[in-house]
N, C-alpha and C positions, 0 to 999 in steps of 0.2 A: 351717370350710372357707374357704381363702382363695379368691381370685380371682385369675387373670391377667392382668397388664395386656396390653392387646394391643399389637405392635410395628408402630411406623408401616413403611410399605413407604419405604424407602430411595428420595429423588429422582436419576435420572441426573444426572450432573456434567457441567454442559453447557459448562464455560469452555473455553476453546483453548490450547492449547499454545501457547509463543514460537512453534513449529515450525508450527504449520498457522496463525499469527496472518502467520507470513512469508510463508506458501503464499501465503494469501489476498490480501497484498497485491501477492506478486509478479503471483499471474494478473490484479488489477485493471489493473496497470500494462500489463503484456502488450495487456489488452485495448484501452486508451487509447490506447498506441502503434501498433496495427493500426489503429485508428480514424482515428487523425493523420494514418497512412501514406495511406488509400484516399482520407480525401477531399484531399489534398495533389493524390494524382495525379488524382484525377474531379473537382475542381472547378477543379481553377489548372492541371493537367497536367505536374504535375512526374515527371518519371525517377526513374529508381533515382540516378543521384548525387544531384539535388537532395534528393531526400527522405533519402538518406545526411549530405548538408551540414545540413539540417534536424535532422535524432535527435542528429548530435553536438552544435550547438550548443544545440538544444532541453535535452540533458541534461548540457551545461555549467554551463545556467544555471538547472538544476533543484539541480543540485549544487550553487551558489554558493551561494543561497537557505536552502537545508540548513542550511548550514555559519552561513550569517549569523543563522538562525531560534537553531541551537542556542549562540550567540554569547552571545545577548539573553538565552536562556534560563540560561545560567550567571550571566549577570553578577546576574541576580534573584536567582538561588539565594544565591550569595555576596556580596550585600550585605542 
């Protein structure tokens, strides 16, 4: 009489998707930028333009940074 092996119970696949790994960072960002926005205006009293002057150059120079990080990062790869 043989025996059965018994089948392990399968683990839920807990990794994320590109698609909910973008979710997640878009809501962080969201969050950050609400945060920047409130205390802009509650603690220094900045308006809606200032804090508008504020988010473009704030994510000009988020963008520069980007661009200069994945710069460095290529030149590693290819050399």
């Amino acid at each position: 009489m043989s025996k059965k092996k018994k089948r392990r119970k399968k683990r839920p696949d807990k990794r994320l998707t590109m698609a909910q790994c973008e979710k997640e960072i878009n809501d962080a960002l969201d969050t950050f930028e609400k945060a920047a926005l409130e205390a802009l205006h509650s603690e220094f009293g900045f308006g809606k333009k200032r804090q508008a002057r504020f988010m473009k150059a704030f994510k000009q120079k988020v963008y520069e940074i980007i661009v200069e990080e994945e710069k460095r990062r290529l030149q590693r790869v290819l050399s």
